[in-house]
C-alpha positions in Angstrom: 37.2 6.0 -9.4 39.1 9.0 -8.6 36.7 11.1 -5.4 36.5 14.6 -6.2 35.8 17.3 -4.0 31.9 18.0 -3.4 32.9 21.7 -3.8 34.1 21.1 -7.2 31.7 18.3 -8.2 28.4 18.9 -7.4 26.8 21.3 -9.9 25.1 24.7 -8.8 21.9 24.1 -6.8 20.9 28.0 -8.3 20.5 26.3 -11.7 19.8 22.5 -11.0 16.5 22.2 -13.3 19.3 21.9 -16.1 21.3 19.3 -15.4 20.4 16.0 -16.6 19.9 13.0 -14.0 23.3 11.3 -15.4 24.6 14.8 -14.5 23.4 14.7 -10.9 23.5 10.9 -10.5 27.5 10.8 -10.9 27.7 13.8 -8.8 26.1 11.4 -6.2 28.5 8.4 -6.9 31.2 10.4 -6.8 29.9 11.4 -3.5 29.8 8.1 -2.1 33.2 7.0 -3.6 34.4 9.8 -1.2 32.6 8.8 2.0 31.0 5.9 1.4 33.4 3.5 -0.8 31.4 0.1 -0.2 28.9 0.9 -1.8 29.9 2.5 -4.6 29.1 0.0 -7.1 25.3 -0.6 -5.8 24.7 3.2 -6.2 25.8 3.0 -9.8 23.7 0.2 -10.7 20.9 2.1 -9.3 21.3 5.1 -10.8 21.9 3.6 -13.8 25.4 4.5 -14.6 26.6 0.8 -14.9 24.1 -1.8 -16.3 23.3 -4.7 -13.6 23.9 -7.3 -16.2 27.7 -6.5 -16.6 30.7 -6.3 -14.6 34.5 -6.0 -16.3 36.6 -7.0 -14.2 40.9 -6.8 -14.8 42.5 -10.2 -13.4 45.0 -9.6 -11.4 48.6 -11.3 -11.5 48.9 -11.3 -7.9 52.0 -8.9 -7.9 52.4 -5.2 -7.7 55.6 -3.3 -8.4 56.7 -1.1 -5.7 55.8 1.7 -7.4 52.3 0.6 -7.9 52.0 0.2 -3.9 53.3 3.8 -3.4 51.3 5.6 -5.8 48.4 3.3 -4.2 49.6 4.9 -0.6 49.6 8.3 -1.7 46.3 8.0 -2.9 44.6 6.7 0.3 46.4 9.7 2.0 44.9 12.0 -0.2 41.3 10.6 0.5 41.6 10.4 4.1 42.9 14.1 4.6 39.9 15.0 2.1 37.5 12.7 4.0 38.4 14.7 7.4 38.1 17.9 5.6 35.1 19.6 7.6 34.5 22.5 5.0 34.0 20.0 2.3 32.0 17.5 4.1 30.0 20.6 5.3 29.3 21.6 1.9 28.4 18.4 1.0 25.7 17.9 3.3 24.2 21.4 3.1 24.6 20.4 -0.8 22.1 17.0 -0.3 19.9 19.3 1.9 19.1 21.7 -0.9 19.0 19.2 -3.5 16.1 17.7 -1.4 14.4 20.3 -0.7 14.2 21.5 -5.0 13.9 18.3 -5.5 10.5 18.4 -6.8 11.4 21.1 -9.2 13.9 19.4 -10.5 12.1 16.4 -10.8 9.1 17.9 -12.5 11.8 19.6 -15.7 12.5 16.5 -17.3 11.3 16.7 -20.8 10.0 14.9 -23.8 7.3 13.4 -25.0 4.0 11.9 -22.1 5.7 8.6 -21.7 9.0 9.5 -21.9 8.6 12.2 -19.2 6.8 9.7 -17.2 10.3 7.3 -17.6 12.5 10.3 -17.4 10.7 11.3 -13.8 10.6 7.9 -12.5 14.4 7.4 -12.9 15.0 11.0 -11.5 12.6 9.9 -8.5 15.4 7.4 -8.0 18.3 9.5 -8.3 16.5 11.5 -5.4 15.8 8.5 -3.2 19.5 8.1 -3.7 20.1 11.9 -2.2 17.8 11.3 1.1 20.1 8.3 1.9 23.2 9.9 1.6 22.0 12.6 3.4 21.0 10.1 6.1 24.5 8.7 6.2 25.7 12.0 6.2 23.9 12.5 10.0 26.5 13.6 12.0 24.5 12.6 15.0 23.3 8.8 14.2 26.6 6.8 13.5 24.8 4.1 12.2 23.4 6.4 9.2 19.8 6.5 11.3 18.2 9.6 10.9 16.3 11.3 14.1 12.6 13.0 13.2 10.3 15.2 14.7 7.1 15.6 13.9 4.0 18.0 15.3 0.3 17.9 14.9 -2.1 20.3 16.1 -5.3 19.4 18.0 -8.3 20.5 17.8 -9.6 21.9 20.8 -5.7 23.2 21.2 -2.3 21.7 22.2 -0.4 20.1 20.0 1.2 16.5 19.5 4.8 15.8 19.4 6.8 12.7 17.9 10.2 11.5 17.8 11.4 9.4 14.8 13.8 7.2 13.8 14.2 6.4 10.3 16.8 4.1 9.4 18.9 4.3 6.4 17.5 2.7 2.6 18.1 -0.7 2.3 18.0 -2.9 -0.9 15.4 -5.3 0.1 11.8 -3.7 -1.4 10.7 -4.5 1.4 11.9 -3.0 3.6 10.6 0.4 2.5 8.5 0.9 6.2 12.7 2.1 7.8 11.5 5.1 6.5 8.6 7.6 7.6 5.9 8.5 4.3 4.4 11.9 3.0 0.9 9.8 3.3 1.4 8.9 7.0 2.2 13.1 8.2 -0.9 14.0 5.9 -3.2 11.4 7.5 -1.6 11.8 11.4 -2.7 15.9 10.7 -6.1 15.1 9.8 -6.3 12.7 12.6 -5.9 14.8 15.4 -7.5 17.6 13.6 -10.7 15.9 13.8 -10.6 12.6 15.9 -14.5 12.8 16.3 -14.5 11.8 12.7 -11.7 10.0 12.2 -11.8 7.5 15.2 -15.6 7.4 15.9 -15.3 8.4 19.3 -19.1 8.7 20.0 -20.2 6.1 22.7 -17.3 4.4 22.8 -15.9 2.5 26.0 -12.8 0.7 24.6 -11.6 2.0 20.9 -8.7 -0.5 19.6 -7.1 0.7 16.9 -5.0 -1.7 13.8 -2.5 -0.3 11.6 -1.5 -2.4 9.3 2.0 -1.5 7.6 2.4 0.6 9.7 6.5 1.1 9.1 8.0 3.2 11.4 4.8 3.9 13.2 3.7 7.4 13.4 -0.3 6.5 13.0 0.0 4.8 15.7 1.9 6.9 17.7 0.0 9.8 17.3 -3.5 8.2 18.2 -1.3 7.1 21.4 -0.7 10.1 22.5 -4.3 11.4 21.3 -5.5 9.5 24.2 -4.1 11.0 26.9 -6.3 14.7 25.4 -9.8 16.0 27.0 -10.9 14.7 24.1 -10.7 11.4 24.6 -9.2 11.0 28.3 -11.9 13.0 29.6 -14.7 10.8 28.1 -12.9 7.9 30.1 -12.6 5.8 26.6 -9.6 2.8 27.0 -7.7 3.1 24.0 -5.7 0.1 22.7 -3.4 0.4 19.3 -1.6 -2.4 17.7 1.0 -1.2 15.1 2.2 -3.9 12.5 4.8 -4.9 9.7 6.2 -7.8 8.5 9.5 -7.3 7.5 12.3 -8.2 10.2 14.5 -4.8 10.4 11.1 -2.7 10.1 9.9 -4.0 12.9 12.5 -3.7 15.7 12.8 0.0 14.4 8.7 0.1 15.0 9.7 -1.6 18.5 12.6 1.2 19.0 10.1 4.1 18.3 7.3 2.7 20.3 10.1 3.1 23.9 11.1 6.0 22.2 7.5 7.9 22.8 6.4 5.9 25.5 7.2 5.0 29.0 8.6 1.5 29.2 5.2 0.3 31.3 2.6 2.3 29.1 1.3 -0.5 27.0 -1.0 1.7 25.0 0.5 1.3 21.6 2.0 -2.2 20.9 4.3 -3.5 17.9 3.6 -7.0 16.3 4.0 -9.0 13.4 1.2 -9.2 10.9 1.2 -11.5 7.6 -1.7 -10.0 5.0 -1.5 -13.4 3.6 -2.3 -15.5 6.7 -4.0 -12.8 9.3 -5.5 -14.5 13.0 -8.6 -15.2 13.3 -10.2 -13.0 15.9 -13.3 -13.4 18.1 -15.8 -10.8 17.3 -14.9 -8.9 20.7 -11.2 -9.4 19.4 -11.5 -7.3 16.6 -10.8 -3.6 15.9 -12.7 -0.7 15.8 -10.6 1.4 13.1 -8.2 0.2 10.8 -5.1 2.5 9.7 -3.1 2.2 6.4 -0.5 4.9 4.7 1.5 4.2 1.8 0.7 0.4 1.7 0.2 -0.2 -2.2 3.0 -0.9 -4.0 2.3 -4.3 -5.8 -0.5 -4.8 -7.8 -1.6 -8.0 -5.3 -1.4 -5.6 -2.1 -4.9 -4.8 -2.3 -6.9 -7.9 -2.4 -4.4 -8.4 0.6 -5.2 -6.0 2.7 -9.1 -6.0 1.7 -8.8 -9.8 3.1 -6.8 -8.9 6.2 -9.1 -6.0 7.0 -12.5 -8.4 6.9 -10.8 -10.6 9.0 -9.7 -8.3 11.7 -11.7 -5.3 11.3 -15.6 -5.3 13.9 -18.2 -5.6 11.7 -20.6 -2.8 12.7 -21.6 0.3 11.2 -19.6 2.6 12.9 -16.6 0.6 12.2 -14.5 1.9 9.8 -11.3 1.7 7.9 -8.6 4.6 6.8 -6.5 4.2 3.7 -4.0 6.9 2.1 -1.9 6.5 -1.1 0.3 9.2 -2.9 -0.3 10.0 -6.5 2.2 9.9 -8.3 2.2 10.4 -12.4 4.5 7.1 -12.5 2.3 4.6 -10.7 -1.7 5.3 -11.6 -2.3 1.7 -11.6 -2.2 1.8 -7.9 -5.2 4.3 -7.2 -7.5 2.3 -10.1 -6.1 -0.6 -8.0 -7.7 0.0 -4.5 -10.9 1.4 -6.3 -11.3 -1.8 -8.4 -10.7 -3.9 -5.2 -12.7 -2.3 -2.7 -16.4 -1.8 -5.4 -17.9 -4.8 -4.1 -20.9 -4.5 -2.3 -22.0 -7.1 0.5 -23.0 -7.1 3.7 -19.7 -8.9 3.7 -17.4 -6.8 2.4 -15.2 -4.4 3.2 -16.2 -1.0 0.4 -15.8 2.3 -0.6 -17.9 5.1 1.3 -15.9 7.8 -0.1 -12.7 8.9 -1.6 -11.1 12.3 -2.1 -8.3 13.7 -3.4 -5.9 15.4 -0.7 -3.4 17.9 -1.7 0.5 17.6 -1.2 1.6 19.7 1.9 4.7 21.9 1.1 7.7 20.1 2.4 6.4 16.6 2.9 6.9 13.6 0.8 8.3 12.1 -2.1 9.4 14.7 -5.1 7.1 12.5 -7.5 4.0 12.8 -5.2 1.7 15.5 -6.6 -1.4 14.5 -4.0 -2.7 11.7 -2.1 -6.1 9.5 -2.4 -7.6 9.2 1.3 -10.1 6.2 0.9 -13.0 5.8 3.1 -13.8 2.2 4.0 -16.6 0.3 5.8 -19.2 -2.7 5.8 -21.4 -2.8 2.8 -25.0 -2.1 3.1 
């Protein structure tokens, strides 16, 4: 591949609601042959541009005429000179940040009949994810391709709560999807500590320990940290104890990274550990946890009898206990809403059910282009 310019590749972000996602998605290639040439061929293959099935390859002779090495010389000299350029690298990333931000627009004009609008936005949704990396890689201030986030949330009662983030750049591995920070988890922190009384079941508490499970690059968990040192909790004299969890090996030393990064080496108020759905401990009653916290968790169809076993095991079984569960909606992936509701209907004094669910709407600015709302899902012992 031949790297073009970004000012003469990427197509106007003033009409970007007509290009086609091939259109876009080579733009995008063409910006990582540029900056990025390692991973060129992976970003094709997910963007759909060359099939994953089939690689052409030329066989080489071993030799090259000393033309060919010159011309190959030249050509590296072009690319670094235009990889130093600032103006273009500039426009570039001011490019990606745009393209984010109309992202849902542009997401929401693919055409075509029910299903194949449903196809055509799924694999736009992609070409997107493919944007937020790049732009992540782009961060002139992580050298790594980390990307640095701050987050606010208002209290009520006044004052507000401030985060720092890292989110690390997307990997390959599906699982590894908790590097970065979730629409769900901002929508859920700002109800949170816009009504802790009813979100934490503060009322006669002593000790209030507090599980989030998948819990990524932490921010739940974070946030009902720093809750605790408010009037509205500090001042009631309530010992707060929060356990944030993952699985996957890279997500949780970033979890462990943004726990020192918000607190004090010797606070050891919120704590980062390793947590199997499959194979949870066993707990002693007085063990257990008073709330349970889980944002954007549901993306396999076994995830939910999962975490409806993990959360019996782990979660106090009293009336005032209670469990918190958000999940986007998203017009690709229904299955996963019907999914927690079919799991969670049981009703038993020993499981885990639905109180109530409601729909939440999208906040301007946060998420996924392909989220049009969330489902916040009320759970507690059966009666």
């Amino acid at each position: 591949m031949d790297p073009k310019t970004p000012t003469s590749s990427l197509p106007s972000l003033k009409s970007i609601t007509i290009f086609s996602r091939s259109t876009v998605a080579a733009a995008l290639i063409n910006l990582r042959s540029l900056y990025w040439p390692s991973s060129v061929i992976g970003a094709a293959i997910r963007a759909g541009k060359i099939p994953h099935h089939k690689e052409e390859r030329v066989p080489d002779s071993g030799y090259a005429s000393a033309e060919e090495e010159g011309e190959e010389e030249e050509e590296e000299e072009r690319l670094m000179i235009l990889r130093a350029d600032p103006m273009e690298r500039a426009f570039a990333i001011r490019w990606l940040t745009g393209f984010i931000v109309r992202s849902e627009e542009w997401v929401g004009a693919a055409g075509g009949s029910e299903f194949e609008q449903e196809q055509a936005q799924a694999a736009r949704v992609r070409v997107v994810e493919e944007a937020i990396a790049l732009l992540a890689l782009s961060a002139d201030t992580q050298a790594d391709g980390a990307l640095s986030r701050d987050f606010s949330f208002a209290i009520a009662g006044g004052g507000s709560i401030k985060i720092e983030l890292k989110d690390e750049p997307y990997a390959t591995d599906h699982e590894s999807v908790g590097l970065q920070t979730w629409g769900s988890a901002s929508v859920l922190a700002d109800r949170i500590c816009a009504d802790p009384e009813k979100y934490l079941r503060l009322g006669g508490k002593i000790t209030l320990r507090i599980l989030e499970l998948g819990a990524g690059t932490g921010l739940l968990s974070l946030v009902v940290g720093k809750l605790s040192s408010y009037p509205i909790i500090r001042d009631r004299g309530i010992k707060v104890d929060v356990l944030a969890t993952d699985y996957h090996p890279a997500v949780l030393k970033n979890l462990q990274g943004n726990i020192a990064r918000n607190f004090p080496l010797t606070d050891n108020i919120v704590r980062g550990d390793k947590l199997d759905w499959v194979d949870p401990p066993a707990l002693d009653e007085d063990d257990k946890f008073d709330v349970i916290l889980a944002a954007d968790v549901i993306y396999d169809k076994r995830h939910g009898a999962w975490i409806k076993a993990c959360a019996e095991r782990m979660l106090r079984r009293s009336n005032d206990a209670i469990m918190w569960m958000i999940i986007p909606r998203r017009p690709t992936r229904t299955g996963e809403v019907e999914g927690v509701d079919e799991v969670f209907h049981a009703i038993g004094t020993n499981s885990l059910t639905i109180v109530e669910s409601k729909n939440v709407a999208r906040h301007t600015g946060v998420g996924r282009a392909d989220e049009c709302g969330y489902r916040l899902f009320e759970i507690g012992w059966g009666i």
